[in-house]
C-alpha atoms as a printed R data frame, in Angstrom:
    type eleno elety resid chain resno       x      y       z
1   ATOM     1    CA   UNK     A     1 115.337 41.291 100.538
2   ATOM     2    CA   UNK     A     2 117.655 42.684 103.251
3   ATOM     3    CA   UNK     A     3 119.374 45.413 102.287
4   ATOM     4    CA   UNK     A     4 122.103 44.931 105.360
5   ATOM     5    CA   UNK     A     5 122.930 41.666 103.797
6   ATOM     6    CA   UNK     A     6 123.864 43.780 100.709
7   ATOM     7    CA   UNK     A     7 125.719 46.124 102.463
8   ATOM     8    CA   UNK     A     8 127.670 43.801 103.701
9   ATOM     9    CA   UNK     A     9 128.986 41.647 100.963
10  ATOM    10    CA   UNK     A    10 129.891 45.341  98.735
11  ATOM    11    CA   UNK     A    11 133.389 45.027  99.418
12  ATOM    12    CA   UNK     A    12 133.687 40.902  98.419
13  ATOM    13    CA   UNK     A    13 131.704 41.543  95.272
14  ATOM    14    CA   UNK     A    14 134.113 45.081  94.590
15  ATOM    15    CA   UNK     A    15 136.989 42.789  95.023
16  ATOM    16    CA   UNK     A    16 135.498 40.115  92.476
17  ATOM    17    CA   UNK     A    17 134.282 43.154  90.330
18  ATOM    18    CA   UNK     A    18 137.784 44.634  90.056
19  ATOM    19    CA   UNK     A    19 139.051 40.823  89.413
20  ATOM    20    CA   UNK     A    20 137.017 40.418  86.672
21  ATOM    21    CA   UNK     A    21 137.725 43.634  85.190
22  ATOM    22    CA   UNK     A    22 141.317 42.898  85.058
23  ATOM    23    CA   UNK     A    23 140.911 39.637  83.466
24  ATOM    24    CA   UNK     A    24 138.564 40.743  81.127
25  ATOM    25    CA   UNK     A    25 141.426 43.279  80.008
26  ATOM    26    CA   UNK     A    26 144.324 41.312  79.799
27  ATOM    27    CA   UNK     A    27 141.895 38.223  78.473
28  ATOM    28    CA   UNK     A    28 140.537 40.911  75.252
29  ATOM    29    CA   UNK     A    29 143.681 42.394  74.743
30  ATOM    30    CA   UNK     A    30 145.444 38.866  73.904
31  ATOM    31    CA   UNK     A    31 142.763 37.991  71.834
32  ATOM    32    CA   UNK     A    32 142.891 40.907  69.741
33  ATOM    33    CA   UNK     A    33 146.784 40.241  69.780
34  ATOM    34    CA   UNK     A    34 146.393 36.435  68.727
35  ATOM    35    CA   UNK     A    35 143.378 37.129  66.319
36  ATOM    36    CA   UNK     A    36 144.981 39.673  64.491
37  ATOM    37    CA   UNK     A    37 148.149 37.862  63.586
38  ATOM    38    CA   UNK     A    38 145.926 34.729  62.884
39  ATOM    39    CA   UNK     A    39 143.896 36.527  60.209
40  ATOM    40    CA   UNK     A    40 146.822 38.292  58.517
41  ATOM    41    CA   UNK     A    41 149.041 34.908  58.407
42  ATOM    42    CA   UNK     A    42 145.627 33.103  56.666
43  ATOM    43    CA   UNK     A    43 144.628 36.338  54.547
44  ATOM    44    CA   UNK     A    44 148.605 36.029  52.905
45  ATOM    45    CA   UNK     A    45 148.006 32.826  53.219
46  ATOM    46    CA   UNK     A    46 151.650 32.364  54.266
47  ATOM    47    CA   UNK     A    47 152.984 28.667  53.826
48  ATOM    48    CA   UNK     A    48 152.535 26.001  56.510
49  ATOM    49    CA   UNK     A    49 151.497 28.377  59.296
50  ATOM    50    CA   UNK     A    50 148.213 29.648  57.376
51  ATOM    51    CA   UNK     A    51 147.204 26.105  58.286
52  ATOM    52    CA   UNK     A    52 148.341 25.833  61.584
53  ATOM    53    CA   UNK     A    53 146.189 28.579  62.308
54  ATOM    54    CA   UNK     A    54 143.170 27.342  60.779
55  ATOM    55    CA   UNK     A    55 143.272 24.478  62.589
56  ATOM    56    CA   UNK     A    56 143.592 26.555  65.936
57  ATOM    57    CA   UNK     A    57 140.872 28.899  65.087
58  ATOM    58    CA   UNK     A    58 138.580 25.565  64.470
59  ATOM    59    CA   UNK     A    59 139.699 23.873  67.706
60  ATOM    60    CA   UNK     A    60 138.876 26.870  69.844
61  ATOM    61    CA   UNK     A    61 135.809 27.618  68.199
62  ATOM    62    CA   UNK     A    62 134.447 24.270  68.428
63  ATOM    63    CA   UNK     A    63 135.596 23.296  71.968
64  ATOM    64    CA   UNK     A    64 133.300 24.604  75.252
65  ATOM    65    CA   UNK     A    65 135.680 27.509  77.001
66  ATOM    66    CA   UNK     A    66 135.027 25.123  80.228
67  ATOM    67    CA   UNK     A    67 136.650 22.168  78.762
68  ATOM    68    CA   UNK     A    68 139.794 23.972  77.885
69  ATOM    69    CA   UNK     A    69 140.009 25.585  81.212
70  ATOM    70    CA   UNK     A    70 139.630 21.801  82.769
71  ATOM    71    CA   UNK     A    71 142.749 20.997  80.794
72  ATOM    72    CA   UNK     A    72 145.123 23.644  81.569
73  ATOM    73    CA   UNK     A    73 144.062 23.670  84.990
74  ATOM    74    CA   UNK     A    74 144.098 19.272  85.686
75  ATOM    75    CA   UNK     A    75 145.857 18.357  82.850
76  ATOM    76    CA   UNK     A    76 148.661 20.595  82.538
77  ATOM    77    CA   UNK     A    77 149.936 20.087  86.141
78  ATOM    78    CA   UNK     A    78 150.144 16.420  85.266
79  ATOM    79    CA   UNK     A    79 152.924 16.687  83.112
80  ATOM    80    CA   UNK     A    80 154.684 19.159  85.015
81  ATOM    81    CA   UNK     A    81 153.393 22.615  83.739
82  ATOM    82    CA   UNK     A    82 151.250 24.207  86.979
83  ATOM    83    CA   UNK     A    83 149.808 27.474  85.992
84  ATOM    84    CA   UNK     A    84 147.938 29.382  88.893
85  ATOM    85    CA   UNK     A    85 144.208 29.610  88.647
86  ATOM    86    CA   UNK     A    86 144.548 33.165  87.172
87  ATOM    87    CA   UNK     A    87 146.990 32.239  84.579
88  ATOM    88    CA   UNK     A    88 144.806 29.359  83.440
89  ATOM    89    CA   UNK     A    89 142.089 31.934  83.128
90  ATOM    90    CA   UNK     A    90 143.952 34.188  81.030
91  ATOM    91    CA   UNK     A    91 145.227 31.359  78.885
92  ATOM    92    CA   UNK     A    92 142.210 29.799  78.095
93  ATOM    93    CA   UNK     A    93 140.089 33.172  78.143
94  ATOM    94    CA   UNK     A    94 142.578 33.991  74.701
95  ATOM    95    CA   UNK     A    95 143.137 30.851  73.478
96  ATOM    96    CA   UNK     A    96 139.008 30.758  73.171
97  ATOM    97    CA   UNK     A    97 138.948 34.425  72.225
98  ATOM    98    CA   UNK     A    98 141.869 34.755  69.878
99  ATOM    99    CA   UNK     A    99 139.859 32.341  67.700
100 ATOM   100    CA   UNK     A   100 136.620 34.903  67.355
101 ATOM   101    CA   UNK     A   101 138.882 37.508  67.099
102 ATOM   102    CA   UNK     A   102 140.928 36.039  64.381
103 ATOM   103    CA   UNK     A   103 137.098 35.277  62.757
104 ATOM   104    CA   UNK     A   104 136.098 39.271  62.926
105 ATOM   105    CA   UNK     A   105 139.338 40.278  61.560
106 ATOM   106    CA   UNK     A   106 139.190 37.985  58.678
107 ATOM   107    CA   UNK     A   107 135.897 38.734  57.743
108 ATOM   108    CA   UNK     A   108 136.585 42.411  57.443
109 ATOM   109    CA   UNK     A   109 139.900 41.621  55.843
110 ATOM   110    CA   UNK     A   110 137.718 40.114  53.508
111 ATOM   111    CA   UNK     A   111 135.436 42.956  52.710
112 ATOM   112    CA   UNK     A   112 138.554 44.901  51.728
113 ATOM   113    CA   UNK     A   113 138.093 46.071  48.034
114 ATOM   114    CA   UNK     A   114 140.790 43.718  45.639
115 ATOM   115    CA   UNK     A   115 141.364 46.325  43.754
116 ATOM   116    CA   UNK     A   116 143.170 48.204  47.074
117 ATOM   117    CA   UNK     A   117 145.324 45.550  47.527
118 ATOM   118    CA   UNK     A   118 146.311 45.405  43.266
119 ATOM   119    CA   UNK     A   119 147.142 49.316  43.611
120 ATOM   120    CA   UNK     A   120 149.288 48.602  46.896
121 ATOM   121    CA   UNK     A   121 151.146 46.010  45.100
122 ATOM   122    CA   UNK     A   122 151.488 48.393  41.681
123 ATOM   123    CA   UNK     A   123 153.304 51.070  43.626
124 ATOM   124    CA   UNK     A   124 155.842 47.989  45.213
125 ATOM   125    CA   UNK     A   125 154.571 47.390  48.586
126 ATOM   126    CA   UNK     A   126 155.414 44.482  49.985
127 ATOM   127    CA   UNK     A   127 153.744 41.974  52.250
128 ATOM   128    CA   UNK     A   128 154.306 43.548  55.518
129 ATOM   129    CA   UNK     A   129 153.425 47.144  53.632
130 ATOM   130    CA   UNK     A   130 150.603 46.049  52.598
131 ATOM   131    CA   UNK     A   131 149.303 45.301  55.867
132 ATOM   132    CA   UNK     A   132 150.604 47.695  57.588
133 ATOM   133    CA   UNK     A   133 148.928 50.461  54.838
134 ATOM   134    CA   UNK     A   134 145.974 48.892  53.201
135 ATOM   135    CA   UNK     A   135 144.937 46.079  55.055
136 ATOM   136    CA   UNK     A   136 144.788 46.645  58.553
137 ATOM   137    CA   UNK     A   137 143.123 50.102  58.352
138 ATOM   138    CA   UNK     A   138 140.478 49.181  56.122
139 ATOM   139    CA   UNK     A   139 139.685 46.135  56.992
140 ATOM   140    CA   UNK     A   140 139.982 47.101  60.978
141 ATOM   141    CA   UNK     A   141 137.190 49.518  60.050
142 ATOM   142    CA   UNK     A   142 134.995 46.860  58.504
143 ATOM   143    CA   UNK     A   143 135.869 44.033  61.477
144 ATOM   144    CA   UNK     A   144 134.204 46.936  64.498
145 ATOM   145    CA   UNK     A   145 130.956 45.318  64.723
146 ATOM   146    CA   UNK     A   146 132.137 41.742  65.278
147 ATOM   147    CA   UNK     A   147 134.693 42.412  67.555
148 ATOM   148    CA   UNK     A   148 132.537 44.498  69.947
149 ATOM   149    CA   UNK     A   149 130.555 41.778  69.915
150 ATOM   150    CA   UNK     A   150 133.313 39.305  71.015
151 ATOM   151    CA   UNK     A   151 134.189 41.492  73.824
152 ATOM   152    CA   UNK     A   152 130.785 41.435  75.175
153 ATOM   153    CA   UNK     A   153 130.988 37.893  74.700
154 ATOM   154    CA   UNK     A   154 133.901 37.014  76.299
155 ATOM   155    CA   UNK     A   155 133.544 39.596  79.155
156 ATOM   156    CA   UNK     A   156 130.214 36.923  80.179
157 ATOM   157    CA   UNK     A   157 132.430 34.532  79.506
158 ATOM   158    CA   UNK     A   158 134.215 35.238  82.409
159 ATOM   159    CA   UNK     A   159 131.767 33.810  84.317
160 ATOM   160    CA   UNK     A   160 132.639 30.460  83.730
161 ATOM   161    CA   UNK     A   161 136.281 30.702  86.157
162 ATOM   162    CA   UNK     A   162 134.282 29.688  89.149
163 ATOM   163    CA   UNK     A   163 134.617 26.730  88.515
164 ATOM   164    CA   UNK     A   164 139.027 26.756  88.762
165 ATOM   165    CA   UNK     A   165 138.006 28.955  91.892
166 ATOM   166    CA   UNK     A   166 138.685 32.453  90.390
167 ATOM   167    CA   UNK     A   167 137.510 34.995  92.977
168 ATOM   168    CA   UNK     A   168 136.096 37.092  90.492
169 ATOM   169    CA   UNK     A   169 132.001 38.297  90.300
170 ATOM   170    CA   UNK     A   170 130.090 34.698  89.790
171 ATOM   171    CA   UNK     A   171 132.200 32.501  92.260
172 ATOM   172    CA   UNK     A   172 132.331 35.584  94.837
173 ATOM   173    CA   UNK     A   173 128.616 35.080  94.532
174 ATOM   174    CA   UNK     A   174 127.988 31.440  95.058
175 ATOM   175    CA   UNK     A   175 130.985 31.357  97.737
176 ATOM   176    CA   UNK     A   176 128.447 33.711  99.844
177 ATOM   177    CA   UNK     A   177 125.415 31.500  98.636
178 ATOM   178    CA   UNK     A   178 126.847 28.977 100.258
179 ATOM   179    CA   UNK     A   179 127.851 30.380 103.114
180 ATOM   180    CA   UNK     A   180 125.002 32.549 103.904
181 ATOM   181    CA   UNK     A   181 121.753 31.618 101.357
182 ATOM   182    CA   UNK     A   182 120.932 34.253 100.782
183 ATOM   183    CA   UNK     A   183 120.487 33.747  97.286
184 ATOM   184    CA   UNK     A   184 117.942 36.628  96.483
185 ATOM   185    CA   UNK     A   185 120.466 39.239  97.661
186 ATOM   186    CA   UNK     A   186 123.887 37.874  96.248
187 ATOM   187    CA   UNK     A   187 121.913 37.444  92.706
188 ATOM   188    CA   UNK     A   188 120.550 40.933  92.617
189 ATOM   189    CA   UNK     A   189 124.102 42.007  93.302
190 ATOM   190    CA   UNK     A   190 125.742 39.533  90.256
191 ATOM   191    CA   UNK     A   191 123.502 41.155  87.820
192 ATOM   192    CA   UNK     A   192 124.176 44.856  88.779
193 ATOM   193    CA   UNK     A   193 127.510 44.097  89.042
194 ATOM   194    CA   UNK     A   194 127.293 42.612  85.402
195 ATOM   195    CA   UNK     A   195 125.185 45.803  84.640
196 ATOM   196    CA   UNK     A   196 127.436 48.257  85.399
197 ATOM   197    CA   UNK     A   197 130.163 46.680  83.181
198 ATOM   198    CA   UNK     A   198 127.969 45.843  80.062
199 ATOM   199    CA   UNK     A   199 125.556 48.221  79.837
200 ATOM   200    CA   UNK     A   200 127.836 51.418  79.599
201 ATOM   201    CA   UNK     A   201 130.525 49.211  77.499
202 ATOM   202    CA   UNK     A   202 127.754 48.193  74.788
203 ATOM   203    CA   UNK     A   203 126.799 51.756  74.290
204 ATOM   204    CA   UNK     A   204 129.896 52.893  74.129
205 ATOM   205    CA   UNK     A   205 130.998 49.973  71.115
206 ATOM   206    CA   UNK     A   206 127.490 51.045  69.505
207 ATOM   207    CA   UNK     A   207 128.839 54.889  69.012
208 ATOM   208    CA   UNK     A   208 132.087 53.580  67.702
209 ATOM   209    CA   UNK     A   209 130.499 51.189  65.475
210 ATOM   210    CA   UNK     A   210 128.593 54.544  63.744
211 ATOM   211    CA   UNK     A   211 131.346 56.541  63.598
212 ATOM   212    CA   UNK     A   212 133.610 54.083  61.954
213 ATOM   213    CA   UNK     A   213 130.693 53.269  59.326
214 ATOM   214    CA   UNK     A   214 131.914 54.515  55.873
215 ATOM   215    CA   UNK     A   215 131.135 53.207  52.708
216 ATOM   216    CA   UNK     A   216 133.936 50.568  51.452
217 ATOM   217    CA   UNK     A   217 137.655 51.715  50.048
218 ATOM   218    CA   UNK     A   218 137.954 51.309  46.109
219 ATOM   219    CA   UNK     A   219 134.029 50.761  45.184
């Protein structure tokens, strides 16, 4: 283990850290955006789209995030929509996520007490009231758990966008392997760097997960 070897590849692997940081933002924040009008179209089961959605949340779910990031990347361009390696990694990091997301939401959507929704609809809300009032608080509430665990998720999922060349933490590594091997080194480094993001971001969902624990709305 030489430790000048480290030294030397900190400001590569900062680069890919702050990279993969970024995407891992933007990537999370679309999913939330996607999931969450996924699981409010199928919980009102509104006509047509409902379905639609469905049948996006089972695609994404049941297809490998590599796959889809194969298509947008070599497929795409092919019939004339070229996306930059970035933009394919945003795409397909939400496309994939938005589908989990949509899952969590639903499934805390579900937990919602009917009788909530019955005494939303008895003092004339309507659809959009509803969600706004009733639905999305409580079942946002019920939904913490599986969504931090998607973020984790699809944080290490970033992983995979070496292989459309992403500069971020795992293809900043093997670029050096390959250059240098020094494989001992450039490992150690991938894992701290993958440390310092998950380690202080899974305690941190943990606390919010117990201080959003209540018992449910209506029971």
């Amino acid at each position: 283990m030489d430790l000048t070897v480290i030294q030397a590849a900190i400001p590569k692997f900062v680069a890919g850290f702050k990279l993969t940081l970024w995407m891992s933002f933007t990537g999370i924040l679309g999913s939330l955006i996607v999931g969450l009008l996924c699981s409010l179209v199928q919980y009102f089961k509104v006509p047509v789209i409902s379905k639609v959605f469905t049948g996006y949340v089972e695609l994404a779910r049941n297809t490998p995030l590599l796959i889809q990031l194969f298509f947008l990347y070599y497929a795409f361009p092919v019939i004339g929509w070229k996306m930059s390696a970035e933009t394919c990694g945003f795409v397909g990091l939400t496309f994939l996520g938005g589908s989990y997301m949509a899952e969590a939401f639903s499934g805390g959507f579900a937990g919602i007490a009917p009788n909530q929704i019955d005494a939303g609809k008895a003092i004339g809300m309507n659809q959009f009231q509803l969600a706004r009032y009733v639905v999305f608080p409580q079942g946002l509430s019920l939904s913490v758990p599986a969504l931090a665990a998607n973020v984790i998720f699809l944080i290490k999922e970033t992983s995979i966008f070496s292989v459309i060349a992403i500069p971020e933490l795992t293809n900043t590594a093997l670029d050096l392997i390959g250059i240098y091997y020094r494989s001992n080194e450039y490992l150690l480094m991938l894992v701290i760097a993958y440390a310092i993001i998950l380690i202080p971001l899974s305690i941190i969902l943990t606390i919010l997960e117990r201080r959003v624990r209540y018992g449910s709305f209506g029971n």
